[in-house]
PATOR-272575 format. One record per residue (C-alpha): residue number from 0; residue in one letter; x, y, z. Coordinates in Angstrom, 2 decimals, always signed. Layout:
BEGIN
<r><resi>NUM</resi><resn>a</resn><c1>X</c1><c2>Y</c2><c3>Z</c3></r>
...
//
This chain:
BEGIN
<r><resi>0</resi><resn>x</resn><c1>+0.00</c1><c2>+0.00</c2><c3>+0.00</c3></r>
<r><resi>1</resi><resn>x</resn><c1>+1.49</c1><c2>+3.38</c2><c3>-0.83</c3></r>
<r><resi>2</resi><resn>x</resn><c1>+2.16</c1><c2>+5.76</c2><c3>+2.08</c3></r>
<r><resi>3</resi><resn>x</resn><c1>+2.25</c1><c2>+9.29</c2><c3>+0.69</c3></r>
<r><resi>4</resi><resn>x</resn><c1>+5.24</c1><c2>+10.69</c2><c3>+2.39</c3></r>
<r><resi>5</resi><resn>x</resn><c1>+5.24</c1><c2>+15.01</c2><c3>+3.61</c3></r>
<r><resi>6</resi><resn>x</resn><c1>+6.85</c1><c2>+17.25</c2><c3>+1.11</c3></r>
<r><resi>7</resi><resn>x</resn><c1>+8.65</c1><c2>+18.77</c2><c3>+3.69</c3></r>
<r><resi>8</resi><resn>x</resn><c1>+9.64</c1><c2>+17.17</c2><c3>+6.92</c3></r>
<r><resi>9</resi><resn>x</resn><c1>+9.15</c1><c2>+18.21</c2><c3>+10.39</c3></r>
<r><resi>10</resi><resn>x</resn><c1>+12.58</c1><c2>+19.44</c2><c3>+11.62</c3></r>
<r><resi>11</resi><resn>x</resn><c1>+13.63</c1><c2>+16.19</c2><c3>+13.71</c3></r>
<r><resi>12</resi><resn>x</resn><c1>+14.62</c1><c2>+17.41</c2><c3>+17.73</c3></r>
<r><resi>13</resi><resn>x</resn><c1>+14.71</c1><c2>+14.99</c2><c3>+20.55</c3></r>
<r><resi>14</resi><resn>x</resn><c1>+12.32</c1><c2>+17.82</c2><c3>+22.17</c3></r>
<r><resi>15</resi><resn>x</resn><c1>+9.31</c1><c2>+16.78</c2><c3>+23.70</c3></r>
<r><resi>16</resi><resn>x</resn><c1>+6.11</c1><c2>+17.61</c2><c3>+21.70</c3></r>
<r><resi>17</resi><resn>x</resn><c1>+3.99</c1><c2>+19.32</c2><c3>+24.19</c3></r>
<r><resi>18</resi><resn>x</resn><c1>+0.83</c1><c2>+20.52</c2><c3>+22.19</c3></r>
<r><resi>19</resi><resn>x</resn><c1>+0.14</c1><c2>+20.41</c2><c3>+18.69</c3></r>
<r><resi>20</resi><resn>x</resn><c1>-1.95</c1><c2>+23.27</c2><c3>+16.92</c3></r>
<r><resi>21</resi><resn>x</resn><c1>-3.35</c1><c2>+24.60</c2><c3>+13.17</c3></r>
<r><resi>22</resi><resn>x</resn><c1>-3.45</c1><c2>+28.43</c2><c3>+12.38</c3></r>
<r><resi>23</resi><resn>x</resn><c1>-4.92</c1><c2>+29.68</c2><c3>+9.44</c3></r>
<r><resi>24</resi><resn>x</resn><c1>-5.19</c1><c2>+33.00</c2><c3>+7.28</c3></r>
<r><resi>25</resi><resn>x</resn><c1>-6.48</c1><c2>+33.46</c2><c3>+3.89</c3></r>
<r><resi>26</resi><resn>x</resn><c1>-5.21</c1><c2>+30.69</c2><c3>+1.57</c3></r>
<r><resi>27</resi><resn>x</resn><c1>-2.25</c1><c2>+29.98</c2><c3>+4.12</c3></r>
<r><resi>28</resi><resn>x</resn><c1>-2.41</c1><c2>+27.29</c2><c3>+7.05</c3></r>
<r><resi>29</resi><resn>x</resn><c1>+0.37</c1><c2>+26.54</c2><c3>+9.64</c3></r>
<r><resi>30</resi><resn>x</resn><c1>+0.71</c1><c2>+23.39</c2><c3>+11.68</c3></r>
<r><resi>31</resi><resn>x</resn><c1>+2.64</c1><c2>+23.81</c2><c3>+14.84</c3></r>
<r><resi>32</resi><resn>x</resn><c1>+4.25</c1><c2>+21.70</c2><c3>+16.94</c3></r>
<r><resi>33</resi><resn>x</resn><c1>+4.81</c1><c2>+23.46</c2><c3>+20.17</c3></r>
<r><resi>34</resi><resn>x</resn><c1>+8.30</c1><c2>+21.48</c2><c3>+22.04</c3></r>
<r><resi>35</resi><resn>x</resn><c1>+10.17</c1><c2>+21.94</c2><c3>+24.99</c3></r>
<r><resi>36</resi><resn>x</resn><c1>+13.41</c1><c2>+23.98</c2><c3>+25.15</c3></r>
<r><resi>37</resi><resn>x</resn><c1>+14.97</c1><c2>+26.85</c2><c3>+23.98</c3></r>
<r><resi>38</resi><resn>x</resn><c1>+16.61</c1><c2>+26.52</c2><c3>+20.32</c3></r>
<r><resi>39</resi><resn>x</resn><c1>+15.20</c1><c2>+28.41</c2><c3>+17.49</c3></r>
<r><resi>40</resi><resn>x</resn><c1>+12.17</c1><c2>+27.81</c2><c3>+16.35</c3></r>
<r><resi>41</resi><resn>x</resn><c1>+12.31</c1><c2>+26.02</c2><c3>+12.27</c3></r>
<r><resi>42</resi><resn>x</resn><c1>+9.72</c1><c2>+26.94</c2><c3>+9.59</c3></r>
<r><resi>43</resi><resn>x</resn><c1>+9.82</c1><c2>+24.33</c2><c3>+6.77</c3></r>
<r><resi>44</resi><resn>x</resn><c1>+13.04</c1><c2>+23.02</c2><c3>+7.89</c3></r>
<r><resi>45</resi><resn>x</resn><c1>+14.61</c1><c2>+26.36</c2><c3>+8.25</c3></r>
<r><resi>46</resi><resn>x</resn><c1>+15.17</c1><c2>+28.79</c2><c3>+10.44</c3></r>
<r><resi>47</resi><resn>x</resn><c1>+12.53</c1><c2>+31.30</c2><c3>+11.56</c3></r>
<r><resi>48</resi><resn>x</resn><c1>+14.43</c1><c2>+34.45</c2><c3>+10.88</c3></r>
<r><resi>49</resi><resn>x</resn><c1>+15.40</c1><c2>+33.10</c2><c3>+7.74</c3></r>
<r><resi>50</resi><resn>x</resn><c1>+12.28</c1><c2>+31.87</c2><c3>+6.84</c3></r>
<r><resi>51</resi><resn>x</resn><c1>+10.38</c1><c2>+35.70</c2><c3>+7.86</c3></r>
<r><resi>52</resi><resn>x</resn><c1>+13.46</c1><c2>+38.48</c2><c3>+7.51</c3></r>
<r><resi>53</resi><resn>x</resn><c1>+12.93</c1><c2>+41.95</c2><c3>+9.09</c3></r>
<r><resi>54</resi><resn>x</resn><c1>+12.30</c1><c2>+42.60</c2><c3>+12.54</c3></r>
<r><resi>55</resi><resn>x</resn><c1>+8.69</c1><c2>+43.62</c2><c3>+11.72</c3></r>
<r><resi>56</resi><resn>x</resn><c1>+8.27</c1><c2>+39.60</c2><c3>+10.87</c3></r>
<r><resi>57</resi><resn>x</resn><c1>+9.99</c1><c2>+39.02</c2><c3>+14.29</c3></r>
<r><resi>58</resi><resn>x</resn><c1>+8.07</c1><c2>+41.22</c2><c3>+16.48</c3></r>
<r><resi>59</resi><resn>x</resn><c1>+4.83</c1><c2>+39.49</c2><c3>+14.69</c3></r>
<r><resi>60</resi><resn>x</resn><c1>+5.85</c1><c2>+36.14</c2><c3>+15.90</c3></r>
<r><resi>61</resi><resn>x</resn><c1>+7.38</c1><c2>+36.50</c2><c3>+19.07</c3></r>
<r><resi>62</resi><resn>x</resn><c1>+4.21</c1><c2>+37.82</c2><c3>+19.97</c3></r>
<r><resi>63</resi><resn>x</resn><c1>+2.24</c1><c2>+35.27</c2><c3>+21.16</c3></r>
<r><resi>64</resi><resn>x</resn><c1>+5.09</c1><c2>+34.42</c2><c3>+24.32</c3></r>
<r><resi>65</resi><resn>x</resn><c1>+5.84</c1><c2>+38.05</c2><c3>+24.90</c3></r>
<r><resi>66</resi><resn>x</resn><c1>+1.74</c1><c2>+38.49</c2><c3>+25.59</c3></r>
<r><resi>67</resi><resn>x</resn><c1>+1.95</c1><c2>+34.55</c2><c3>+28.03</c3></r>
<r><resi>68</resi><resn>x</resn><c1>+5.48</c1><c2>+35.91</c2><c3>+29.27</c3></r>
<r><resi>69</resi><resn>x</resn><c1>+7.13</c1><c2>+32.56</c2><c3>+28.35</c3></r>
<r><resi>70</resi><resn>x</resn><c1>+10.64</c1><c2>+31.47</c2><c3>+27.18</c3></r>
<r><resi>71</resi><resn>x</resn><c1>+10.73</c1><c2>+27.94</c2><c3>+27.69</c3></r>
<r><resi>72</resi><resn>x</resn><c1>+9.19</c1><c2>+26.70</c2><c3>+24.83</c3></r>
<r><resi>73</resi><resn>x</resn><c1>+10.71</c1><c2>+26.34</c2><c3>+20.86</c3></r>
<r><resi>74</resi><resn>x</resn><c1>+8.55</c1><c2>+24.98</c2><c3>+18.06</c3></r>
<r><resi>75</resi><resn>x</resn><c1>+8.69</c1><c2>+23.31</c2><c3>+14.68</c3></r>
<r><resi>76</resi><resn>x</resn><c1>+6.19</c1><c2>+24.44</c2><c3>+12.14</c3></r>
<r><resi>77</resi><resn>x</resn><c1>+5.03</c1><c2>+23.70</c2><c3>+8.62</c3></r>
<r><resi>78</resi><resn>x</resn><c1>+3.48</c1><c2>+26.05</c2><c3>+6.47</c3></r>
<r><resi>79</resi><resn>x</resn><c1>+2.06</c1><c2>+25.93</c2><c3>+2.79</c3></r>
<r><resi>80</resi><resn>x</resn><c1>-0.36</c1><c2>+27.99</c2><c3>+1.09</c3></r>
<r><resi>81</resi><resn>x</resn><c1>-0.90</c1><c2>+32.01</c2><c3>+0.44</c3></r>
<r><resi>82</resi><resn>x</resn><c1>+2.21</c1><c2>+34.65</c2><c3>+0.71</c3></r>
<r><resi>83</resi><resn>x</resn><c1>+4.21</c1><c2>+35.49</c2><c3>+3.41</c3></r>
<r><resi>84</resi><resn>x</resn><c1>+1.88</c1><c2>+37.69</c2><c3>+5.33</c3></r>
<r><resi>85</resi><resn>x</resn><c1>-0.38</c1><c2>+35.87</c2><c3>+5.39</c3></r>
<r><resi>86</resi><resn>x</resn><c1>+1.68</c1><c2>+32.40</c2><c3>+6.20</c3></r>
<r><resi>87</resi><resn>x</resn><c1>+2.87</c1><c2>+34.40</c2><c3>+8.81</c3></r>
<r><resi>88</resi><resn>x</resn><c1>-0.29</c1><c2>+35.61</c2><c3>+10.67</c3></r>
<r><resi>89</resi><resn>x</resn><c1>-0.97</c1><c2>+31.83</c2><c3>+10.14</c3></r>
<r><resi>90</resi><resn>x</resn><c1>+1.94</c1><c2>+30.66</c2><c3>+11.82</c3></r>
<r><resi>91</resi><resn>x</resn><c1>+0.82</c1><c2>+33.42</c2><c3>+15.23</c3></r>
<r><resi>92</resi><resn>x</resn><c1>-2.36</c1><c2>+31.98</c2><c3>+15.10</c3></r>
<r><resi>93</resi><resn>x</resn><c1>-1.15</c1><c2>+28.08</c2><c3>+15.23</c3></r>
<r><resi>94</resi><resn>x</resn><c1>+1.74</c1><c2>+29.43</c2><c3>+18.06</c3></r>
<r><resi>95</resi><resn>x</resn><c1>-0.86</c1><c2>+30.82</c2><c3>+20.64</c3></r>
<r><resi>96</resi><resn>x</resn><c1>-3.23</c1><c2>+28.07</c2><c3>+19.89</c3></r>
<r><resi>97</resi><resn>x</resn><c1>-0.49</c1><c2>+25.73</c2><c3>+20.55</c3></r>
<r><resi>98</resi><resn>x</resn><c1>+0.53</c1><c2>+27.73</c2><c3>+24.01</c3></r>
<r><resi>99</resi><resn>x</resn><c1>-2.98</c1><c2>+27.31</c2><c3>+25.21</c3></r>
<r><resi>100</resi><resn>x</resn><c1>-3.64</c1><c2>+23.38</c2><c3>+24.82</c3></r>
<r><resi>101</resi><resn>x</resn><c1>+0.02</c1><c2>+23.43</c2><c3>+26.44</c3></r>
<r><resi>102</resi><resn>x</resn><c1>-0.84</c1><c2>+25.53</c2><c3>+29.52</c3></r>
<r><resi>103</resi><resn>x</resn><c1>-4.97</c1><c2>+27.22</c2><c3>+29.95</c3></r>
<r><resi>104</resi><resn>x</resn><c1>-3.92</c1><c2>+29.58</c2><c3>+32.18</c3></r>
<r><resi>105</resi><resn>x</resn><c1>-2.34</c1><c2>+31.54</c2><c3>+29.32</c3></r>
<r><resi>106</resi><resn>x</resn><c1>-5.60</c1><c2>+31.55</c2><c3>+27.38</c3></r>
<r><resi>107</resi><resn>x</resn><c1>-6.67</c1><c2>+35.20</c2><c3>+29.08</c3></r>
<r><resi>108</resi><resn>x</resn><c1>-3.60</c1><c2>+37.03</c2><c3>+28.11</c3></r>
<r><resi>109</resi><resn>x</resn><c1>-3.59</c1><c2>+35.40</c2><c3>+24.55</c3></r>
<r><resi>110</resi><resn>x</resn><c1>-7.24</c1><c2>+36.55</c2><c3>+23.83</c3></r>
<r><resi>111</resi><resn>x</resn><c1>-6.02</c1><c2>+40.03</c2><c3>+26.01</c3></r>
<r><resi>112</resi><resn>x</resn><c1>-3.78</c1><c2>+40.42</c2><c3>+23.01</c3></r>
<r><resi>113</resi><resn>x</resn><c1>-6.19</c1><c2>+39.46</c2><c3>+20.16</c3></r>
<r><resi>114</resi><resn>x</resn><c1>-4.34</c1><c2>+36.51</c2><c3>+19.46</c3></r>
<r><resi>115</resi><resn>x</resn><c1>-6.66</c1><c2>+33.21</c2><c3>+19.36</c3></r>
<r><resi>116</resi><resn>x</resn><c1>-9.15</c1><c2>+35.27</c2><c3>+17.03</c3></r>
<r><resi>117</resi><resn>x</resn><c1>-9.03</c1><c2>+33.97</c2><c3>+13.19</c3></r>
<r><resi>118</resi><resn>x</resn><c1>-8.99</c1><c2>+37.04</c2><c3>+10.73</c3></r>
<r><resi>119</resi><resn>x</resn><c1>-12.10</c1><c2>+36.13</c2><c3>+8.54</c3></r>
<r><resi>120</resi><resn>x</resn><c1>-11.69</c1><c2>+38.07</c2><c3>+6.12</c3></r>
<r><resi>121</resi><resn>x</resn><c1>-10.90</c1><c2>+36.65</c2><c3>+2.17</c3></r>
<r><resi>122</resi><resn>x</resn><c1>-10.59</c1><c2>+37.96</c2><c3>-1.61</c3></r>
<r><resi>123</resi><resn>x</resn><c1>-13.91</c1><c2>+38.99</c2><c3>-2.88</c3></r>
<r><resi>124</resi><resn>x</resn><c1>-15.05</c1><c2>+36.57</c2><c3>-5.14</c3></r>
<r><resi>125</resi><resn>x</resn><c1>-15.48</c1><c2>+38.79</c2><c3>-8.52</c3></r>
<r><resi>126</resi><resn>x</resn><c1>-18.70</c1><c2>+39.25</c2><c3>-9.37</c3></r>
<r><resi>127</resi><resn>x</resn><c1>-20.52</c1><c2>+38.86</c2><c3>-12.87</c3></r>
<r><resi>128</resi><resn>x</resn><c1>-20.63</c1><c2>+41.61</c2><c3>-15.37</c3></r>
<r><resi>129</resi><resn>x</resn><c1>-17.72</c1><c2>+43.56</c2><c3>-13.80</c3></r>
<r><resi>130</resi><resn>x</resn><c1>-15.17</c1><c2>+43.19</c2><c3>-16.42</c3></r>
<r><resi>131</resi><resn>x</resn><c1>-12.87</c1><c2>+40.94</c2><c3>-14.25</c3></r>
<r><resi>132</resi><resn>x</resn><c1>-12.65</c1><c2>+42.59</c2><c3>-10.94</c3></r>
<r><resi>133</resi><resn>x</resn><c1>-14.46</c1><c2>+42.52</c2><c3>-7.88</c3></r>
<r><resi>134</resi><resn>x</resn><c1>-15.75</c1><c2>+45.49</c2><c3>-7.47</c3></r>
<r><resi>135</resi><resn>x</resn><c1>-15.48</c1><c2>+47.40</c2><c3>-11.36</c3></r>
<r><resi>136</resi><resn>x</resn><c1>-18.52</c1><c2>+49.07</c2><c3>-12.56</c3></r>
<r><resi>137</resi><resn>x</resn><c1>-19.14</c1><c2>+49.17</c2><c3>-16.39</c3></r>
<r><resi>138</resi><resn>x</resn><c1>-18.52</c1><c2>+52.57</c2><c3>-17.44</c3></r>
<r><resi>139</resi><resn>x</resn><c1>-21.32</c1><c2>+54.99</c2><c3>-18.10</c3></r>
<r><resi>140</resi><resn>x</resn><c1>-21.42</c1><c2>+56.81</c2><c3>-21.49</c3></r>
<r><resi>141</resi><resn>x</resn><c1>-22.05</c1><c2>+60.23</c2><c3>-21.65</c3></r>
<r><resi>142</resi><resn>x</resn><c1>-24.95</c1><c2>+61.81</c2><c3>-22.27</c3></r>
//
């Protein structure tokens, strides 16, 4: 029987797997493995700060343990789908869903922040008669 294998592996660590988690934004999801320690977290095999450059990208995802004030914990996360703002908003998401199933008395600073809430919002689907776009009128003529 064939046994489809991941396209990318989980980064292997002798870490214990303390909660496991899915974020999602837009087109992007993140699955998050949330482990014990303190090494750098990996995204798809690398490196977080290689993976999201710019210290915009690390302020996003430190986030979630600056808001539960904890250091103890590393993770390994895969992410496929969308661009990288919105992979990364997925990747908060799955990190401070992860922190709650691993300890529920960080769930009220987490929501405090506005961290467990999924952005809804999507691409307007383009409508009929609009010449392509979403939200295009046909042009009037004059008079």
């Amino acid at each position: 029987m064939f046994t489809p294998t991941p396209l990318i592996p989980m980064a292997s660590t002798s870490h214990k797997i303390l909660a496991s988690a899915l974020g999602r934004r837009r087109t992007s999801a993140a699955s998050v493995r949330l482990l014990s320690g303190s090494t750098e977290m990996t995204v798809n095999g690398k490196p977080i700060s290689q993976y999201f450059p710019g210290l915009v990208a690390k302020a996003r995802y430190s986030q979630p343990f600056a808001a539960a004030g904890v250091t103890k914990y590393t993770a390994s996360i895969r992410v496929s789908g969308g661009g990288s703002s919105g992979q990364l908003n997925a990747v908060v998401l799955g990190l401070s869903r992860a922190l709650v199933l691993a300890s529920e008395k960080l769930k009220s600073p987490l929501r405090a922040a506005g961290l467990l809430t999924r952005d809804p919002r999507k691409r307007q689907r383009r409508m009929i008669g609009m010449g392509g776009k979403a939200r295009r009128k046909r042009q009037s003529p004059k008079r």
